[in-house]
C-alpha positions in Angstrom: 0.0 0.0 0.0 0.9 3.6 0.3 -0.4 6.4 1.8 -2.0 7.6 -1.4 -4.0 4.4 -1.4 -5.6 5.5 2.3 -9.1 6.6 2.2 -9.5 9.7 4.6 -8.0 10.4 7.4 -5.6 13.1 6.2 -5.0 14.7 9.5 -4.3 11.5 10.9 -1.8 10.0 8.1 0.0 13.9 8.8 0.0 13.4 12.7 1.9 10.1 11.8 4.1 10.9 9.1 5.0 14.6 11.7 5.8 11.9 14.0 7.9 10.0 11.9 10.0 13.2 10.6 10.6 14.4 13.6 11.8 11.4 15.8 8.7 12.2 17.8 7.1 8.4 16.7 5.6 6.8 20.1 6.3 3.4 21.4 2.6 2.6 21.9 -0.1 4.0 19.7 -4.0 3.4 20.3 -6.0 3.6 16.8 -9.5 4.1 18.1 -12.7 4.7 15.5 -15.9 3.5 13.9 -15.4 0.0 12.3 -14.7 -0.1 9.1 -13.1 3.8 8.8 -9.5 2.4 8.4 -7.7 2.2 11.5 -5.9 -1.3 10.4 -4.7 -0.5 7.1 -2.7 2.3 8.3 -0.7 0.3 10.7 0.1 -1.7 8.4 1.2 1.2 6.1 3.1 2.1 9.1 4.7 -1.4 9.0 5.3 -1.2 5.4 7.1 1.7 6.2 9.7 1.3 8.9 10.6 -1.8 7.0 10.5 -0.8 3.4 13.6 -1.2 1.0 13.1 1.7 -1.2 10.9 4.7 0.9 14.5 6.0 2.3 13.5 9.0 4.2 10.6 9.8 1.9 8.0 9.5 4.5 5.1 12.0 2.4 4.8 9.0 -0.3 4.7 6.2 2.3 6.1 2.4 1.3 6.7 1.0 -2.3 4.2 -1.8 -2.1 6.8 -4.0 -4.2 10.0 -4.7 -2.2 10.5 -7.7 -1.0 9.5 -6.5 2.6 6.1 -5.1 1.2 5.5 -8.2 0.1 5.9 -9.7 3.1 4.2 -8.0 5.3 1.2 -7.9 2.4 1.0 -11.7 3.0 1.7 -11.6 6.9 5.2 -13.3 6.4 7.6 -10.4 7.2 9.5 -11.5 10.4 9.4 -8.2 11.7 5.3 -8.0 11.9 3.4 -9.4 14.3 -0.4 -9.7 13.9 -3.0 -10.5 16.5 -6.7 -11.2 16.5 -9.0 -13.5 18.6 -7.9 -16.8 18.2 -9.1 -20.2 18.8 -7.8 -21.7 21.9 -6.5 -25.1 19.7 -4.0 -23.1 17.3 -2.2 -22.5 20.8 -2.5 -25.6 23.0 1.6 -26.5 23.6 2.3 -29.8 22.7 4.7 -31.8 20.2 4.1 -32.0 16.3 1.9 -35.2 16.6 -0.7 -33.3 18.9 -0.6 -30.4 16.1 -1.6 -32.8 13.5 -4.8 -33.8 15.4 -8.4 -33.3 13.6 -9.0 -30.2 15.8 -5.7 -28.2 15.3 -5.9 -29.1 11.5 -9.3 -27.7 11.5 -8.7 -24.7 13.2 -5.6 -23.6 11.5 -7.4 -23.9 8.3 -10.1 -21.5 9.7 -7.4 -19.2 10.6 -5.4 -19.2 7.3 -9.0 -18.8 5.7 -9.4 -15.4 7.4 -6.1 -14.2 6.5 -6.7 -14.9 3.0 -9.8 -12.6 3.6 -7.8 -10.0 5.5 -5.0 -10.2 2.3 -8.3 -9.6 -0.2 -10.0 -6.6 1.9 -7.3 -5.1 4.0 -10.0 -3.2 6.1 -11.6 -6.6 7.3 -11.1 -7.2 10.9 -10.3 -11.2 11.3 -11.5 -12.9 14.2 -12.6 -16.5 14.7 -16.0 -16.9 16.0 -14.9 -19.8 18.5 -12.8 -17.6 19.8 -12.6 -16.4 23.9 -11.0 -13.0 22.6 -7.1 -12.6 22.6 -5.4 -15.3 24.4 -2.5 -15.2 27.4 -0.5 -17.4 25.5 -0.7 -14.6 22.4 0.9 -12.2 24.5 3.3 -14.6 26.2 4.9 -15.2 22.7 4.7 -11.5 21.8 6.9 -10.9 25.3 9.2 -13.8 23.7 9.5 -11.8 20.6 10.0 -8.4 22.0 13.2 -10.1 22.9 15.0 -10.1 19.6 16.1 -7.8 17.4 14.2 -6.8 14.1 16.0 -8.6 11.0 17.3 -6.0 8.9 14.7 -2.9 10.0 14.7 -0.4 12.4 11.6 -1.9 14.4 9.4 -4.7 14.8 6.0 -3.8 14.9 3.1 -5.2 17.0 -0.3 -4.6 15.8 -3.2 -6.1 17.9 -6.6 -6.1 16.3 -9.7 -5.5 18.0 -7.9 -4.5 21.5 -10.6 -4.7 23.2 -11.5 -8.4 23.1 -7.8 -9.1 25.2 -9.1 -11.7 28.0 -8.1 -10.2 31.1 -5.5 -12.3 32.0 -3.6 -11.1 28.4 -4.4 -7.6 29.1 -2.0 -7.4 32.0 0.4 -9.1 30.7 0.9 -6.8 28.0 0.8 -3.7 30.6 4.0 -5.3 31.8 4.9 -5.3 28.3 4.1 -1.7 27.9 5.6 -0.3 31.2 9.1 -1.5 29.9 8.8 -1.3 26.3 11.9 -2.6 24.2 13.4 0.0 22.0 13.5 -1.4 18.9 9.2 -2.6 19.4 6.5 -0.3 18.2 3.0 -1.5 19.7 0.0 -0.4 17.2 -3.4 -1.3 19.3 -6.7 -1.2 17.1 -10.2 -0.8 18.6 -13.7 0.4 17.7 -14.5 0.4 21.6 -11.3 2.0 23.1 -13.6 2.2 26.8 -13.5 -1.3 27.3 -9.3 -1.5 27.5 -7.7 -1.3 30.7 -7.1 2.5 31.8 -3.5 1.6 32.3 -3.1 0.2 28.7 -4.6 3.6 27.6 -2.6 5.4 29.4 0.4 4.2 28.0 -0.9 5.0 24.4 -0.7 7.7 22.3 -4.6 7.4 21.2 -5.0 8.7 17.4 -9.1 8.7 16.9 -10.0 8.1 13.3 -13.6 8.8 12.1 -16.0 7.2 9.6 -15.0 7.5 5.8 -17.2 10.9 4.7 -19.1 10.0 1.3 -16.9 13.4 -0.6 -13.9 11.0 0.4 -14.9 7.8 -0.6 -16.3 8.9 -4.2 -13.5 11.3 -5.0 -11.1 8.1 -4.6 -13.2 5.3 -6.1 -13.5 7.8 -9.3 -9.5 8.8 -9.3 -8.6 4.6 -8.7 -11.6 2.7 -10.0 -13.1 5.0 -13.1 -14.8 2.0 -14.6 -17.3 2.2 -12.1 -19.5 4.9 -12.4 -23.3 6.3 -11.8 -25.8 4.9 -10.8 -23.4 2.1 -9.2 -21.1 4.8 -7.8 -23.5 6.6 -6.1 -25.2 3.4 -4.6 -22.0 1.7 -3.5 -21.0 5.3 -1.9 -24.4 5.6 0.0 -24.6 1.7 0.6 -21.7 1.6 2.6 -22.4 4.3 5.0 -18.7 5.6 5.2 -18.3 1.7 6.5 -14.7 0.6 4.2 -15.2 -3.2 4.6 -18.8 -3.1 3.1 -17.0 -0.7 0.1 -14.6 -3.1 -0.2 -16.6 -6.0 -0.7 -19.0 -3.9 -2.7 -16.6 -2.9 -5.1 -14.9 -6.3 -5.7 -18.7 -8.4 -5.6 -19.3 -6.4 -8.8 -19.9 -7.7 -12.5 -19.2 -6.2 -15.9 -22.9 -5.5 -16.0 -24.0 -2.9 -13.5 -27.5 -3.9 -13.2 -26.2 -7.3 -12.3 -24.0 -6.7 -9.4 -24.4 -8.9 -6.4 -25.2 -5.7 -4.5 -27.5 -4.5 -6.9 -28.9 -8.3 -7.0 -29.1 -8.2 -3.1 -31.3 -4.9 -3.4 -33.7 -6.1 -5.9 -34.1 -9.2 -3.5 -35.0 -7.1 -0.4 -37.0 -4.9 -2.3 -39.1 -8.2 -3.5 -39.1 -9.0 0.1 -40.9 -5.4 1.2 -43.0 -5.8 -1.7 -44.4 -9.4 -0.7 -44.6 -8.4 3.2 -46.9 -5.3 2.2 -49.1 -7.3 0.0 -51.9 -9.2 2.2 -51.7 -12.2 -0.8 -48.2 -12.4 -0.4 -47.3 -12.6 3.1 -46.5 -15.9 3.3 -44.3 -15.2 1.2 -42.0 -13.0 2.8 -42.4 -15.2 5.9 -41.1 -18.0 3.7 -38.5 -15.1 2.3 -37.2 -14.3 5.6 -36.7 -18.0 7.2 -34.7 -18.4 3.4 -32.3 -15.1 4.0 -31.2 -16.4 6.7 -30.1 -19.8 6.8 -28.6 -19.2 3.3 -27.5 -15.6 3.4 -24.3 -15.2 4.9 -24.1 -12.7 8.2 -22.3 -10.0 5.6 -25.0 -10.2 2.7 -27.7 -10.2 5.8 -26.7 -6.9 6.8 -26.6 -5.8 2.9 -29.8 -6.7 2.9 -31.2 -4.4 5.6 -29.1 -2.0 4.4 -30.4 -2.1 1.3 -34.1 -1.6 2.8 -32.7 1.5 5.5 -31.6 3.0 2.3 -34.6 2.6 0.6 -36.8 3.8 3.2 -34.4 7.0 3.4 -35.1 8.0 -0.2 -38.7 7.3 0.6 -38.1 9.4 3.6 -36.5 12.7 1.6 -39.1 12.6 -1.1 -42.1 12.4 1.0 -40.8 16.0 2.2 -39.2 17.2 -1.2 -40.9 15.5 -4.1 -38.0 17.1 -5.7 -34.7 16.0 -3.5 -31.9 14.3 -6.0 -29.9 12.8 -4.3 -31.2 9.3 -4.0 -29.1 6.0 -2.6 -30.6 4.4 -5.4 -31.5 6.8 -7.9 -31.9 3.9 -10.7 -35.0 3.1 -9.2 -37.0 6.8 -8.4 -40.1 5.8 -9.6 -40.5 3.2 -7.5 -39.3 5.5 -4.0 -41.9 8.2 -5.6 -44.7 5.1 -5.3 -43.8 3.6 -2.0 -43.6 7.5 -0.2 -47.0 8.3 -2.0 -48.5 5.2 -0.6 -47.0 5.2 3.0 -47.3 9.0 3.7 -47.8 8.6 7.3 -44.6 6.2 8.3 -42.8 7.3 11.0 -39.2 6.5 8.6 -37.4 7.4 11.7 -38.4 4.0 13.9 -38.2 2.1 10.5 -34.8 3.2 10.5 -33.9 2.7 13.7 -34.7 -0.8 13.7 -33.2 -1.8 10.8 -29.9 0.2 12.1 -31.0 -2.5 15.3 -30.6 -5.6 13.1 -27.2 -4.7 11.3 -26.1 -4.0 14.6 -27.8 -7.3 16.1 -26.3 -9.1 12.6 -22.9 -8.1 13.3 -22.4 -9.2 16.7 -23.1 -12.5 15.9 -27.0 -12.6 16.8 -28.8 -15.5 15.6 -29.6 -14.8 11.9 -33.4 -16.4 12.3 -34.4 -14.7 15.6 -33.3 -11.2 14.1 -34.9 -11.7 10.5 -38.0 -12.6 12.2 -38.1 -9.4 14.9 -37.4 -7.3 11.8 -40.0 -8.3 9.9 -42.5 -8.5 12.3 -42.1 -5.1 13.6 -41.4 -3.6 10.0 -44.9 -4.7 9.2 -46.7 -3.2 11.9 -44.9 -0.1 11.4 -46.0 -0.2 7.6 -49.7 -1.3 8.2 -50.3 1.1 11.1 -49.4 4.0 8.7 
């Protein structure tokens, strides 16, 4: 990467690059933000950095991308970069190689290589494995065994810890001992949508840098200057569809087609539209009942909350023309004729409850809530919200 190929965050790439010119760069920094705005892929540009063959002292333009170091570190190899997430509790169990090659070590080391190939394919996905307890002692035990050594041929190793805030308690305070004496030649990057939940201590021995969320200026004015193929009305809805959200961009912008209209997003869209249209139609409702039970047992948990998403957008276009019959700019202007029908039939929905409790589900999606259980709230309360307008 370089820092060109950062979304946003402009003050904070300067703060860091200041830092970097000046000597000034702290042992311990706390990258704190919405999901999604970024946080991880600059610490990695960071990592790229320090250890790049060719930046030199050029730290405006940020790493090369190509070096052999770049490389590494792109495919988590680099010696120098360690990377942790919530782990299962099987990748660490001690033991000789015969244990390791058991079923359940086998099976969990393929679920862990599977979300680094993820992480490799959308750098702003945040890896962690859902049988995970959080971020293990034994993680930070073999990052206090590493803190030992010297970097191989760079000026720093680097330690970034994804999603800080899931370290079990036990592995919080060991790395507090880790930060009180920090080696010299160790940089410590923490990453964390919910910076509250860490240890005051570990805090306090941060330098916290708080990103924000992606604005929708930022996001277009780079997908048009690095992706020009993809343009209105797919621009526009992949801009609004993501919410300032980079994962959801990033897996917008590679789920996409040759054909526009035939996007997976787009696909998504038309489904949950169909889905609206069959829970609003007395006839039909079975139908959507039948809909909903489908979504989720086959949807995955990240085209689930594309789904909803898809439906909060639509009910904010419904939204801004039921009070300007004349308001432009639509999340989906591709279909205006049918927001123009849906606010003309529903002129009495209270949009801001609707949207509330479809901001409820993503939320309730995300974390991991039973996919079933949260289709069916949505769609029963959607439909009295509808019906009572």
């Amino acid at each position: 990467m370089s820092w060109k190929n950062i979304i946003g965050q402009q003050q904070q790439i300067h703060v860091l690059q200041k830092a970097l010119e000046t000597g000034r760069f702290a042992h311990a920094y706390l990258f704190t933000g919405p999901e999604g705005s970024g946080k991880e892929s600059v610490a990695f540009e960071i990592a790229s950095l320090l250890n790049c063959r060719n930046s030199g002292q050029n730290n405006q333009a940020g790493s090369c991308g190509t070096c052999p170091d770049c490389m590494q570190i792109g495919s988590f190899m680099h010696p120098n970069i360690e990377y942790l997430f919530p782990v299962e509790s099987a990748l660490l169990d001690p033991g000789d190689s015969a244990k390791k090659e058991n079923k359940r070590f086998t099976e969990a080391k393929e679920r862990y290589d599977a979300l680094l190939e993820k992480k490799q394919q959308n750098p702003y996905f945040a890896p962690a494995m859902e049988r995970s307890m959080g971020i293990l002692t034994e993680q930070i035990i073999t990052l206090q065994h590493k803190a030992l050594f010297m970097p191989n041929e760079g000026s720093k190793k680097l330690f970034i810890i994804s999603q800080a805030e899931r370290l079990h308690p036990s592995a919080a305070n060991k790395l507090l001992k880790l930060l009180e004496e920090p080696p010299a030649h160790v940089v410590f990057i923490l990453v964390s949508s919910r910076p509250e939940t860490l240890l005051p201590t570990i805090r306090s021995r941060c330098q916290v840098l708080r990103f924000s969320r992606v604005t929708s200026k930022e996001l277009r004015l780079w997908l048009q200057t690095n992706r020009p193929e993809i343009v209105d009305p797919e621009l526009s809805f992949i801009v609004s569809f993501s919410r300032g959200n980079l994962r959801l961009a990033w897996e917008l912008i590679n789920n996409r087609s040759e054909n526009p209209s035939e996007t997976a997003t787009i696909l998504l869209r038309n489904q949950a539209l169909d889905f609206l249209r069959h829970l609003l139609t007395p006839s039909r409702f079975h139908e959507a009942i039948i809909s909903c039970e489908q979504n989720a047992k086959n949807l995955s948990r990240s085209d689930l909350t594309l789904f909803l998403a898809a439906l909060l957008l639509f009910f904010q276009d419904a939204n801004h023309r039921r009070i300007n019959p004349d308001f432009q700019e639509l999340n989906n202007p591709d279909i205006s004729d049918a927001v123009n029908r849906f606010a003309k039939n529903f002129p009495n929905t209270d949009f801001f409850q609707i949207s509330t409790i479809a901001e409820d589900a993503i939320r309730a999606i995300e974390r991991n809530a039973n996919p079933l259980l949260v289709m069916a709230s949505f769609t029963a309360e959607i439909k009295a919200l509808l019906l009572r307008a």
